[in-house]
MDTraj code that builds the backbone (N, CA, C; nanometers):
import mdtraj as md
import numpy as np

residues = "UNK UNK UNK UNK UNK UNK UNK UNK UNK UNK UNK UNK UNK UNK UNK UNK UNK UNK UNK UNK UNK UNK UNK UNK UNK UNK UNK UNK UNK UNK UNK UNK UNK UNK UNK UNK UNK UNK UNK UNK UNK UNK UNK UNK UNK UNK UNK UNK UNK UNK UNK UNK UNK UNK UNK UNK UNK UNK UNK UNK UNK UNK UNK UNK UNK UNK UNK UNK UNK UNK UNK UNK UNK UNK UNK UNK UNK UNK UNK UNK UNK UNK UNK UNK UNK UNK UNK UNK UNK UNK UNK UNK UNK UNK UNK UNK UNK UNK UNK UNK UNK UNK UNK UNK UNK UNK UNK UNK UNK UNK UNK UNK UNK UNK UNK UNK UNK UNK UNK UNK UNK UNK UNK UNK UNK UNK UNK UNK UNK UNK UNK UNK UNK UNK UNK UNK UNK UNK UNK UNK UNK UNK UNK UNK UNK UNK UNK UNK UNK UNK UNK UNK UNK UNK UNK UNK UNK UNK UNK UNK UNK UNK UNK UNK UNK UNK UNK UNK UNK UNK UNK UNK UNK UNK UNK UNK UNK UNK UNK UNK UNK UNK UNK UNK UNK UNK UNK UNK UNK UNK UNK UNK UNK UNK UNK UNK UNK UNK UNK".split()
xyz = np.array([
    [23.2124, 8.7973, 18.0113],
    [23.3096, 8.8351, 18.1131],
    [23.4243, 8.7357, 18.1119],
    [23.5587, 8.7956, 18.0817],
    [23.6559, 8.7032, 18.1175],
    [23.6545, 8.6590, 18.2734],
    [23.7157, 8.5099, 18.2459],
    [23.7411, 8.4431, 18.3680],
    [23.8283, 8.5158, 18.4224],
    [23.9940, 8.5506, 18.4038],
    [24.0730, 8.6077, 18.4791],
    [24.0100, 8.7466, 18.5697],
    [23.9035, 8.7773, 18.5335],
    [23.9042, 8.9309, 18.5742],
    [23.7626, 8.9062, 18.6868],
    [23.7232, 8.7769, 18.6553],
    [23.6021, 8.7364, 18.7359],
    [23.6602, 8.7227, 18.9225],
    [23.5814, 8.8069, 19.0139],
    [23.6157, 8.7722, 19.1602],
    [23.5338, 8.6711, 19.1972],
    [23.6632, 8.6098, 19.2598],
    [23.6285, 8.4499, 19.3249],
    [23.6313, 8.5057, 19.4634],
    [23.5954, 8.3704, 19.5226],
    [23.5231, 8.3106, 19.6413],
    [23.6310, 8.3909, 19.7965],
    [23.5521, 8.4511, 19.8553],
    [23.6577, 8.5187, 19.9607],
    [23.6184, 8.4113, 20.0865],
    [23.7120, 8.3469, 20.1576],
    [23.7368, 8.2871, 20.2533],
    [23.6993, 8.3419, 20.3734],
    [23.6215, 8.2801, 20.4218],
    [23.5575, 8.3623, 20.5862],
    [23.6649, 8.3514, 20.6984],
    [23.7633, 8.3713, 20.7050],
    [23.8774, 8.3914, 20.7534],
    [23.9489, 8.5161, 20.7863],
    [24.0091, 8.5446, 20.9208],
    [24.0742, 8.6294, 20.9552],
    [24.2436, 8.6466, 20.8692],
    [24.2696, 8.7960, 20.8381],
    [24.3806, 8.8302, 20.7440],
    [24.5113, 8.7221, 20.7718],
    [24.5560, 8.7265, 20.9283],
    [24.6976, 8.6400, 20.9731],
    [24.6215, 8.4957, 20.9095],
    [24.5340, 8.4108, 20.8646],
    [24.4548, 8.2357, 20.8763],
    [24.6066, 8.2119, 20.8045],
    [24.6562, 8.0739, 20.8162],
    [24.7339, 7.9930, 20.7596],
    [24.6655, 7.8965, 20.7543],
    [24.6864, 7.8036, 20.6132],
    [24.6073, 7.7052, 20.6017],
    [24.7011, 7.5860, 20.6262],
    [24.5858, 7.4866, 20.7018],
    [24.6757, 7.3131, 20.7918],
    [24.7279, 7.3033, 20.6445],
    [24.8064, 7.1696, 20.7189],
    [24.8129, 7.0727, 20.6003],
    [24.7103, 6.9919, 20.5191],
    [24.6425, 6.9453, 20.6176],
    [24.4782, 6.8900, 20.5598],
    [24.4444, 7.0190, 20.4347],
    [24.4063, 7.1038, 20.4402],
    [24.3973, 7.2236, 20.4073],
    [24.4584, 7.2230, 20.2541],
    [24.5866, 7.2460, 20.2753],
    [24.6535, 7.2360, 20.1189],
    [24.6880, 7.1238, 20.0704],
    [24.6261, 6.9652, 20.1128],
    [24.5868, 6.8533, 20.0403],
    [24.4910, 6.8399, 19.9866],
    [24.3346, 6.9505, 20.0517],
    [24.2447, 6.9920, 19.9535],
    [24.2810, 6.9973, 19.8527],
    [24.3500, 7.1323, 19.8739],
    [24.3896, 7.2107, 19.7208],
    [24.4643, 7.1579, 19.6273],
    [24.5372, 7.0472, 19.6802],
    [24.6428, 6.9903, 19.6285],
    [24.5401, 6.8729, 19.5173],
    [24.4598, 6.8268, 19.5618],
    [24.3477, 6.6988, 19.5696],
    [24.3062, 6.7717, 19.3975],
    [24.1897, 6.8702, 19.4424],
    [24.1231, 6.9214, 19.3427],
    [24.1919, 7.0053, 19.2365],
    [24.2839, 7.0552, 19.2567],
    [24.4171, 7.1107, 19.1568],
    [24.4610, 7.0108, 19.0613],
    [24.4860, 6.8936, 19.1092],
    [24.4992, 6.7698, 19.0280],
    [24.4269, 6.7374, 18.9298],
    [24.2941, 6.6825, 19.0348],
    [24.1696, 6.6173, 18.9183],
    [24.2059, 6.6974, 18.8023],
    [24.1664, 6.8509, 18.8510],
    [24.0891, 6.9835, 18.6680],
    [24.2408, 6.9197, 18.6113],
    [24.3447, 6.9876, 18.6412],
    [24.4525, 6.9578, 18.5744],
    [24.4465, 6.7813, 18.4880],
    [24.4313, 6.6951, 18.5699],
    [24.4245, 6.5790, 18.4488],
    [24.3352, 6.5417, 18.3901],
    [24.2227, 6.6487, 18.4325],
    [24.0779, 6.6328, 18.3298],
    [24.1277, 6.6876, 18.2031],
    [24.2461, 6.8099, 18.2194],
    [24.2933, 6.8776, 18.0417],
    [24.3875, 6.8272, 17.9927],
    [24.4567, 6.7219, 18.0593],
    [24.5539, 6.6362, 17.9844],
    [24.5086, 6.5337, 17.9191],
    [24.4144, 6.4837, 17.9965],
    [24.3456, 6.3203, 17.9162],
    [24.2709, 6.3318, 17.8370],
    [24.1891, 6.5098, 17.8635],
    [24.0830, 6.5186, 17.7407],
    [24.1634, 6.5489, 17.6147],
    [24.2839, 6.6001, 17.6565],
    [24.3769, 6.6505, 17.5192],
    [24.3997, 6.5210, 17.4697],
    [24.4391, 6.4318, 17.5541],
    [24.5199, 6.2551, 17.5033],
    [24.3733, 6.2283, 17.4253],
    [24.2407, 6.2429, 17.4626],
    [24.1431, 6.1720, 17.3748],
    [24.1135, 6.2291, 17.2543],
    [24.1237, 6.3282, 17.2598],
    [24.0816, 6.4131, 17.1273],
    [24.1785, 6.3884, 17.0173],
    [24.3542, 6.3931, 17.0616],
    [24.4232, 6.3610, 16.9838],
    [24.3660, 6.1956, 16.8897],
    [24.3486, 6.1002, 17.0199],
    [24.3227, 5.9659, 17.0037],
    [24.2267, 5.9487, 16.8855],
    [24.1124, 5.9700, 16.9352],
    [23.9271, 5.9891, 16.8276],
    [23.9949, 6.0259, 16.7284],
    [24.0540, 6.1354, 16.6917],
    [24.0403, 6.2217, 16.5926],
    [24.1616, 6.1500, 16.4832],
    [24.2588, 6.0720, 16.5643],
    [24.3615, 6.0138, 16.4591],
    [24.3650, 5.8686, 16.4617],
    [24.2819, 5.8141, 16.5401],
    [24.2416, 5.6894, 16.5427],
    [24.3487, 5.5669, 16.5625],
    [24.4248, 5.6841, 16.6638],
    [24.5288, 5.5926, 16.7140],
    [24.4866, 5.4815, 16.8507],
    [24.6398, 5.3888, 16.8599],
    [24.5721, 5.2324, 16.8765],
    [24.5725, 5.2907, 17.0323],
    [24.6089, 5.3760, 17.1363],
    [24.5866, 5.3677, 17.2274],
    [24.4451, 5.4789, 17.2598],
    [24.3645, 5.4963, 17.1898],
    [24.2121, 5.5146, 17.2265],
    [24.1211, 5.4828, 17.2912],
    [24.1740, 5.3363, 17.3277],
    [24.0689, 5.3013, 17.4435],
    [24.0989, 5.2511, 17.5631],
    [24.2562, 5.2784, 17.6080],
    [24.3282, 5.3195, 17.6937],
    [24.3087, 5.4368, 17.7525],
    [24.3351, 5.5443, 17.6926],
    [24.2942, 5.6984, 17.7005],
    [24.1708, 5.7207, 17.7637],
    [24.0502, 5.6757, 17.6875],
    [23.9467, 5.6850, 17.7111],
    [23.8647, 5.6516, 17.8263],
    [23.9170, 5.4903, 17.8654],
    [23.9160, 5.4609, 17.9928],
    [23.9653, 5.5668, 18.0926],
    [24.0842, 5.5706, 18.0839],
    [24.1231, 5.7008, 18.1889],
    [24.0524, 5.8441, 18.2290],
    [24.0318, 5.8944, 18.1203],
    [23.8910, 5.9975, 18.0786],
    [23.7758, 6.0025, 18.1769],
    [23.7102, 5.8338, 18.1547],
    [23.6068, 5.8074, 18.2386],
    [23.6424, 5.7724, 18.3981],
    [23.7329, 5.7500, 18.3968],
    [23.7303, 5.7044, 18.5855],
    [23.8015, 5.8463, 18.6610],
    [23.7653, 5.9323, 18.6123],
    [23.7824, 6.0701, 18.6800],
    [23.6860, 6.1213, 18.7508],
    [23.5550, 6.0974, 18.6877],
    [23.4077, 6.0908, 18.7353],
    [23.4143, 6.0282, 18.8885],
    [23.4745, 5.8788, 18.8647],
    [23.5007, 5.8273, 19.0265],
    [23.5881, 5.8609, 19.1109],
    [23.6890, 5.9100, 19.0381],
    [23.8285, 6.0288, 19.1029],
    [23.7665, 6.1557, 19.2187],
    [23.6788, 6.1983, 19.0931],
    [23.5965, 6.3269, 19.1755],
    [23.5059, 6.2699, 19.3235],
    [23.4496, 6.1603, 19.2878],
    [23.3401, 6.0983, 19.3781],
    [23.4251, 6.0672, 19.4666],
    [23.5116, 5.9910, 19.4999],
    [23.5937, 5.9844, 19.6244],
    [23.6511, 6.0883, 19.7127],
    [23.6663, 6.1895, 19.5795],
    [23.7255, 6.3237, 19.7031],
    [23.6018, 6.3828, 19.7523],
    [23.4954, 6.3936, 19.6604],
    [23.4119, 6.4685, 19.7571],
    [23.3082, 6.3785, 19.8548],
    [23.3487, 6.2755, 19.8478],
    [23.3068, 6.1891, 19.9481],
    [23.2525, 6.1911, 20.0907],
    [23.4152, 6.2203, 20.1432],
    [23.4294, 6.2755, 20.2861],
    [23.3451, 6.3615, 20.3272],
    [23.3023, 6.4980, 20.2524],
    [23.2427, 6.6138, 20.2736],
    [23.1284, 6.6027, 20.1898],
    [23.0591, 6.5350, 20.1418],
    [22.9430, 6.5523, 20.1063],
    [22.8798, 6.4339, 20.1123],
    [22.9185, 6.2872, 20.1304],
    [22.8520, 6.1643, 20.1738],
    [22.8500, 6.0991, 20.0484],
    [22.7681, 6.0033, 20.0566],
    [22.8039, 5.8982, 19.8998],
    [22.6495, 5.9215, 19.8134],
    [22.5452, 5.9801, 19.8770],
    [22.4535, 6.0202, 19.7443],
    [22.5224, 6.1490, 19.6564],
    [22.5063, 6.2681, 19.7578],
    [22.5573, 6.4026, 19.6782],
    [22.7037, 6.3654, 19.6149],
    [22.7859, 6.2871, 19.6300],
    [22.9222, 6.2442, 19.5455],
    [22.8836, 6.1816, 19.4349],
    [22.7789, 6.0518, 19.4190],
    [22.7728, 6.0218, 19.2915],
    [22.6601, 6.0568, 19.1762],
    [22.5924, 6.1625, 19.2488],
    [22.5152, 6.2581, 19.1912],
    [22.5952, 6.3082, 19.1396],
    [22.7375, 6.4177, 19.1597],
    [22.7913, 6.4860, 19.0903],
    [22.9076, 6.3836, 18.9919],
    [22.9306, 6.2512, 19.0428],
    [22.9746, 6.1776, 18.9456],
    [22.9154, 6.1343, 18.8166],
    [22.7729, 6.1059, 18.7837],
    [22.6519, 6.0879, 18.7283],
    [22.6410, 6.2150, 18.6022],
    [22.6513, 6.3277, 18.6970],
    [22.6869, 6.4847, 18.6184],
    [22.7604, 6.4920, 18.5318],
    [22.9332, 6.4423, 18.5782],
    [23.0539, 6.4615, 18.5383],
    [23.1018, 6.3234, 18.4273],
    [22.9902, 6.2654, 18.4552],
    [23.0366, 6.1639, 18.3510],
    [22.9408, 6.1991, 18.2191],
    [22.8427, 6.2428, 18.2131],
    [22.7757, 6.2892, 18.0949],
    [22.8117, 6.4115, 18.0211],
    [22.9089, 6.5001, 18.1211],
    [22.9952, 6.6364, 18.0992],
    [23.0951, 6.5696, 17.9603],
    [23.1450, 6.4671, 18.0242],
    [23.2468, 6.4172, 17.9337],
    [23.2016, 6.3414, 17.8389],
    [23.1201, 6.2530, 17.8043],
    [23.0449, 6.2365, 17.6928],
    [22.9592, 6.3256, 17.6045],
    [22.9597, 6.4150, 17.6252],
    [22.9214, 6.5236, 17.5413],
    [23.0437, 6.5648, 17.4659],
    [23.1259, 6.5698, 17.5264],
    [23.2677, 6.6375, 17.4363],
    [23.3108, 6.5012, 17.3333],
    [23.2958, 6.4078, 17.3929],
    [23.3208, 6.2764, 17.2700],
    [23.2401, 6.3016, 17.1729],
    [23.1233, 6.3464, 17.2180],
    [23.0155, 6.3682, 17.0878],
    [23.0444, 6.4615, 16.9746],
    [23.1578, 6.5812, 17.0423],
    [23.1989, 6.6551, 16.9389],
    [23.2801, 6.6205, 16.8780],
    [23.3761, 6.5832, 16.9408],
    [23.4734, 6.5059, 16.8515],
    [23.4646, 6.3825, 16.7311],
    [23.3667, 6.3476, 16.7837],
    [23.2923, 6.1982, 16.6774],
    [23.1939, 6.3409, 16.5627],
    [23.1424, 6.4446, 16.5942],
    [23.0859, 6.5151, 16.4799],
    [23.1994, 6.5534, 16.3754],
    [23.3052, 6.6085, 16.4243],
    [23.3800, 6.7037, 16.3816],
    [23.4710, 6.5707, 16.2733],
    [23.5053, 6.4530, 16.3715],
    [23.5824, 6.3452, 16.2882],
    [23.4329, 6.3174, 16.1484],
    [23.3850, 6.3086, 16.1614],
    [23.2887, 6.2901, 16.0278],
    [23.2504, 6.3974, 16.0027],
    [23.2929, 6.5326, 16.0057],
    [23.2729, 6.6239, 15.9264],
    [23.1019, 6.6696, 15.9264],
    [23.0201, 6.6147, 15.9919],
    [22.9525, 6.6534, 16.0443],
    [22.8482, 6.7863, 16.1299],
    [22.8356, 6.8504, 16.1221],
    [22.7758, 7.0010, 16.1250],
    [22.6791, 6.9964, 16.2282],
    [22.5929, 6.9177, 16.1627],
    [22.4340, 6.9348, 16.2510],
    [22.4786, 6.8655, 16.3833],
    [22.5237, 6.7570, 16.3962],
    [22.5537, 6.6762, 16.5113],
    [22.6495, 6.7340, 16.5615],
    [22.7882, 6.8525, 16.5375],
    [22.8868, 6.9282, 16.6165],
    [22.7720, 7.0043, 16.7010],
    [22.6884, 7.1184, 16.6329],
    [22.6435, 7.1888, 16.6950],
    [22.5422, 7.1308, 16.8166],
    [22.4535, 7.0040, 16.7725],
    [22.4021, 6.9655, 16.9020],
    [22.4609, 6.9312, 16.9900],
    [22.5709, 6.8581, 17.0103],
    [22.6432, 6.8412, 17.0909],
    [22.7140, 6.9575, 17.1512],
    [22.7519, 7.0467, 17.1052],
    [22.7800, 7.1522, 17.1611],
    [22.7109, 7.1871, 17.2739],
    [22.5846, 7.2064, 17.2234],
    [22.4852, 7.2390, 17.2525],
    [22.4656, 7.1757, 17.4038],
    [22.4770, 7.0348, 17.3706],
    [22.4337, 6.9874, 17.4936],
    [22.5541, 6.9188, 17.5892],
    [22.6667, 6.9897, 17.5325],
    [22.7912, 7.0046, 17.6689],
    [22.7840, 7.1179, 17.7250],
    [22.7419, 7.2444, 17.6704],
    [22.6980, 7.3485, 17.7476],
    [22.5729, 7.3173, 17.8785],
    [22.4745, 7.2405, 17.7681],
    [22.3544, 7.2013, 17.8856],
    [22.4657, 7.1304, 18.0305],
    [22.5182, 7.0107, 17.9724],
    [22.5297, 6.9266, 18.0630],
    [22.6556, 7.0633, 18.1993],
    [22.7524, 7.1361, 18.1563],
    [22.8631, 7.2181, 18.2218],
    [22.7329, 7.2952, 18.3688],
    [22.6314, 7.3591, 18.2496],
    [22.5026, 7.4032, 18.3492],
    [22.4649, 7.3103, 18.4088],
    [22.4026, 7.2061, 18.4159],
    [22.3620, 7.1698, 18.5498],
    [22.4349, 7.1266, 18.6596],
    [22.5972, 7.0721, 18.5765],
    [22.7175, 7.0817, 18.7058],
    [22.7105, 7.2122, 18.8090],
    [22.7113, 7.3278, 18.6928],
    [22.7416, 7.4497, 18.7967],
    [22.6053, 7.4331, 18.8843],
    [22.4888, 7.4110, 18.8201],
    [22.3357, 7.4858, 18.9106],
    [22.3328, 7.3797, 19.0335],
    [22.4292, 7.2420, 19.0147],
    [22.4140, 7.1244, 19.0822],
    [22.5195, 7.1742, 19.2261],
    [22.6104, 7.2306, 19.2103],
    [22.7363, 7.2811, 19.3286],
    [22.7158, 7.3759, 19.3813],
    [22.6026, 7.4938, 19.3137],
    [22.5873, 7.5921, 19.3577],
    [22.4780, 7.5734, 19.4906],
    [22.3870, 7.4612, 19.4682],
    [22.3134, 7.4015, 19.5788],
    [22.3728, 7.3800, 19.6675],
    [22.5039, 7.2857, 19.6565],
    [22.5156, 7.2026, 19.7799],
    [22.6490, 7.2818, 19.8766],
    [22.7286, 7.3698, 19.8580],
    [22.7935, 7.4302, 19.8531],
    [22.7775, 7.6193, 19.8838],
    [22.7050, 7.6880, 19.9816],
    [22.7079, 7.8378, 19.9682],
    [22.7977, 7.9167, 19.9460],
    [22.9566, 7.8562, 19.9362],
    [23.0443, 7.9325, 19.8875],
    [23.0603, 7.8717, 19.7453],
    [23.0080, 7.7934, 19.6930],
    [23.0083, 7.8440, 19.5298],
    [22.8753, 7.8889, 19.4747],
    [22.9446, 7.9680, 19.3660],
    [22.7843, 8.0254, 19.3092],
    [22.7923, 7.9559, 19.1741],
    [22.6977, 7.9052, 19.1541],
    [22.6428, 7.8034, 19.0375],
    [22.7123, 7.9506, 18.8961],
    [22.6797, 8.0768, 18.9642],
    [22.7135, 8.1753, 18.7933],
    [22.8262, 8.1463, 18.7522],
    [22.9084, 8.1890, 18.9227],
    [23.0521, 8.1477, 18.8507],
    [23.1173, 7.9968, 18.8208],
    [23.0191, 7.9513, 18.8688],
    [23.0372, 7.7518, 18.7792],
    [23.0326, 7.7854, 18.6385],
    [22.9185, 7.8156, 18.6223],
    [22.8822, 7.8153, 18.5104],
    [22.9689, 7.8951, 18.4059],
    [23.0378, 8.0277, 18.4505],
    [23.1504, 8.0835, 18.3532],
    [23.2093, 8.0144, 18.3195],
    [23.2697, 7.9648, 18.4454],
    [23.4153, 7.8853, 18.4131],
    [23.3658, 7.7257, 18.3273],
    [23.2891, 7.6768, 18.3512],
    [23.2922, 7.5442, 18.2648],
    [23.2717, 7.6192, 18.1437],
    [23.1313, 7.6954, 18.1065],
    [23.1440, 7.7166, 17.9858],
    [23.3065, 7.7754, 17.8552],
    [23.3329, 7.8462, 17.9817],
    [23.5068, 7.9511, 17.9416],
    [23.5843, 7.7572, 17.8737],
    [23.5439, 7.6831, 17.9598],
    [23.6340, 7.5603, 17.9233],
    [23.5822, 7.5131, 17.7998],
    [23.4597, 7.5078, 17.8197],
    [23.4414, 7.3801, 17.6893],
    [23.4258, 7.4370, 17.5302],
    [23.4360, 7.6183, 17.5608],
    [23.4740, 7.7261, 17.4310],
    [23.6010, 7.6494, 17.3502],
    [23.7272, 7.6464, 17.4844],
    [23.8516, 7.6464, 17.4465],
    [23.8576, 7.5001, 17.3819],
    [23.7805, 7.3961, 17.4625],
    [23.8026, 7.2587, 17.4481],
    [23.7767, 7.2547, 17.3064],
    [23.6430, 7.3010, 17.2562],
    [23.5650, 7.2831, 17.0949],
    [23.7070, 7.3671, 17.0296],
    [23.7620, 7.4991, 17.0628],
    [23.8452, 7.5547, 16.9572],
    [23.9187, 7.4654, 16.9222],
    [24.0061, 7.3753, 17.0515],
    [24.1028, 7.3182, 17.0304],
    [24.0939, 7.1338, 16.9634],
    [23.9775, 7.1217, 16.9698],
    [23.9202, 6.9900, 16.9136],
    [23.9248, 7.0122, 16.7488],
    [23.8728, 7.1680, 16.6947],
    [23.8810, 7.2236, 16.6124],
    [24.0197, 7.2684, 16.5384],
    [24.0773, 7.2642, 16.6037],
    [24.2553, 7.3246, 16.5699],
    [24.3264, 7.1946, 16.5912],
    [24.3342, 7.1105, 16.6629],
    [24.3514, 6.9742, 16.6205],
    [24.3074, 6.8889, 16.4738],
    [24.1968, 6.9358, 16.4563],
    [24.1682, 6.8342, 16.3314],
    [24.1540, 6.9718, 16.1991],
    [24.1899, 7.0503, 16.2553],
    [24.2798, 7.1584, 16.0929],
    [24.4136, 7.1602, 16.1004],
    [24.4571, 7.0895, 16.1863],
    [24.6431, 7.0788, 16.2098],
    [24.6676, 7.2000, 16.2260],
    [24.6150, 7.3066, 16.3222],
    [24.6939, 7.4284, 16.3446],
    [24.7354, 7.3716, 16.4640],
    [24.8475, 7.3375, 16.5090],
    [24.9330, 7.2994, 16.6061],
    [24.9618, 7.4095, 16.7238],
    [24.9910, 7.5371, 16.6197],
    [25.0540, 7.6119, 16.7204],
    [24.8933, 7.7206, 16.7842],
    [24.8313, 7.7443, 16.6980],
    [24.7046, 7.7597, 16.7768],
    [24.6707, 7.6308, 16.8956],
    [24.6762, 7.5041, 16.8809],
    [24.6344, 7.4338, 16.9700],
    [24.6966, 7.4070, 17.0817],
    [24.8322, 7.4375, 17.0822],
    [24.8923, 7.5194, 17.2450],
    [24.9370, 7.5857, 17.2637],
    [24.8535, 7.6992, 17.2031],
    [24.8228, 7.8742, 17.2801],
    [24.6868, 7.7862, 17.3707],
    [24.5935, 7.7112, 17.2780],
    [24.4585, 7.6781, 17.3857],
    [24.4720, 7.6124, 17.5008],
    [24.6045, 7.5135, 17.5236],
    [24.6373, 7.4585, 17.6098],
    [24.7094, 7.4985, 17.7208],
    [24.7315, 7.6312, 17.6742],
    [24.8277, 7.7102, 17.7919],
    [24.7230, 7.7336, 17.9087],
    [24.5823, 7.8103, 17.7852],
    [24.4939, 7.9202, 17.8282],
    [24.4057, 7.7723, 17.9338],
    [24.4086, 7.6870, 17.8163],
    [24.2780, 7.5438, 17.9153],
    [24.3492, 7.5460, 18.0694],
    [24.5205, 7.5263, 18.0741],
    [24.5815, 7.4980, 18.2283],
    [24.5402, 7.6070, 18.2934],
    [24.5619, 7.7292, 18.2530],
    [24.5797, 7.7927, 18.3437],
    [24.4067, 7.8591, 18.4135],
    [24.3352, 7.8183, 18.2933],
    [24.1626, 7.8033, 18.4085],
    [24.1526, 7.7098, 18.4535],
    [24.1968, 7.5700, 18.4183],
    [24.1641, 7.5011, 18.4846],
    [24.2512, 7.4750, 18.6635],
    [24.3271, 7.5217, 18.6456],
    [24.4165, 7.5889, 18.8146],
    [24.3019, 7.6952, 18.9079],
    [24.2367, 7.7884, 18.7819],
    [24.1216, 7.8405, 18.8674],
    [24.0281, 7.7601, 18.8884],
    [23.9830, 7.6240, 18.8481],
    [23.8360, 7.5831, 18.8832],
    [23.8980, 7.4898, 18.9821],
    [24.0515, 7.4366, 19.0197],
    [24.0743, 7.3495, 19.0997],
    [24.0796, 7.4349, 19.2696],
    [24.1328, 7.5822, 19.2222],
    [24.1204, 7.6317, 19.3505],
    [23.9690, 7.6582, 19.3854],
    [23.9110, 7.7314, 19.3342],
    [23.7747, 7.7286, 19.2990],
    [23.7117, 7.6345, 19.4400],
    [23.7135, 7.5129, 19.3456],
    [23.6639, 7.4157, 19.4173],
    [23.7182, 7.3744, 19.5715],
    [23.8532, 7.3821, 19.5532],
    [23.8934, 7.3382, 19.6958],
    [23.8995, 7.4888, 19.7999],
    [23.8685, 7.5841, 19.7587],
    [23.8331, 7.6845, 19.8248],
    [23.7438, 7.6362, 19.8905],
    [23.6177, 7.6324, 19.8551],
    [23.4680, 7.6226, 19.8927],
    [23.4320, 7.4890, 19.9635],
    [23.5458, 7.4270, 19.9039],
    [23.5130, 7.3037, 20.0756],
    [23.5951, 7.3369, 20.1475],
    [23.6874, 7.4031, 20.1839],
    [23.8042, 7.4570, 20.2805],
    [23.6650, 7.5490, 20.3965],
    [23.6321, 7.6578, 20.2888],
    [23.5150, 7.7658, 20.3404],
    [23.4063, 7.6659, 20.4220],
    [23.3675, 7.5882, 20.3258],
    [23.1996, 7.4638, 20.3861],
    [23.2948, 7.4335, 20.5464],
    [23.3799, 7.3919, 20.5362],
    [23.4130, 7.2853, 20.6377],
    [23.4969, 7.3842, 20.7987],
    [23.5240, 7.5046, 20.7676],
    [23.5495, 7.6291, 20.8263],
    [23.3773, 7.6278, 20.9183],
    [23.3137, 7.6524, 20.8185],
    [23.1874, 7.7159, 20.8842],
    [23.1464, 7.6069, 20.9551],
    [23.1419, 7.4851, 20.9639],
    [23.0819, 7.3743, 21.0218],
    [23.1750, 7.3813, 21.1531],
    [23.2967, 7.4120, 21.1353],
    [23.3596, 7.3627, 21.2491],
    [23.3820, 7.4917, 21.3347],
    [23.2973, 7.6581, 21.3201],
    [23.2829, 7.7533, 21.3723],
    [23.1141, 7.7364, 21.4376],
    [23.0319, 7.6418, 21.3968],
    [22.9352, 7.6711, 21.4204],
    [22.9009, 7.5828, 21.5443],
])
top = md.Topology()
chain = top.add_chain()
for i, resn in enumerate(residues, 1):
    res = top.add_residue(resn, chain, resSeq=i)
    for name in ("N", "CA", "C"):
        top.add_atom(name, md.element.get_by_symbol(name[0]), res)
traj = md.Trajectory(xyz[None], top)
């Protein structure tokens, strides 16, 4: 199932609701993170793969997104369930290094496990939000990361065959899901935090 055609999360809200400002700093918050999760993963892949000198600059940045995420969901979910899903999100992203380190050595058996087990790791993000969260459903977690880390491997892949212009057609397609997993997300704590403060 394509993502675009997939129905998201309906807001328990009356038709006139306008959302506060608090409200669209959510959205504003989590719109960000996804968005510079596909810029920095693009800056690393370029990096690994050409073994340029700012790689472990990049890379650093990469990793403290994990704590990026943990601070926003902080507020609304407390400091175990935040660095539980930081814990998640940092092994999410070491899996994709793993492909990139297969693919730079030409490597086969080790692309596909790793594949393999960035899909694992995308699943237990989704099965992990779909818990804590009743307005997300772990399925549609699970589309959408997987829909990502398809595009991420093509484009890790089209990077190191120098098809350029294939590799941002993938970058158009990576922004513009990843705008869906930022609303996504800040939907469903908008929704969580609605119902708490109706109940």
């Amino acid at each position: 199932m394509n993502f675009e055609t997939q129905e998201m999360i309906t807001l328990p809200v009356q038709d006139n609701f306008c959302f506060s400002f608090e409200q669209m700093n959510i959205n504003s918050t989590f719109q960000g993170l996804w968005t510079r999760l596909a810029v920095l993963m693009r800056s690393s892949i370029y990096s690994s793969l050409l073994d340029l000198s700012n790689k472990e600059v990049v890379m650093n940045a990469v990793f403290q997104l994990p704590g990026e995420f943990k601070d926003s969901f902080q507020m609304f979910y407390g400091a175990e369930v935040s660095q539980r899903y930081a814990n998640l999100f940092t092994n999410f992203l070491a899996r994709s290094s793993e492909v990139v380190d297969g693919v730079k050595s030409d490597h086969h058996d080790m692309v596909d496990q790793a594949t393999r087990g960035w899909y694992l790791a995308g699943n237990q993000i989704a099965t992990f939000l779909g818990t804590i969260n009743l307005f997300w459903d772990s399925r549609q977690w699970n589309l959408l990361l997987s829909q990502y880390i398809n595009l991420k491997v093509q484009m890790i892949l089209s990077i190191a065959t120098e098809d350029y212009q294939k590799e941002m057609d993938l970058l158009n397609r990576i922004f513009d899901l990843t705008s869906i997993m930022g609303s996504y997300m800040a939907r469903g704590v908008i929704a969580r935090e609605l119902q708490k403060a109706g109940s």
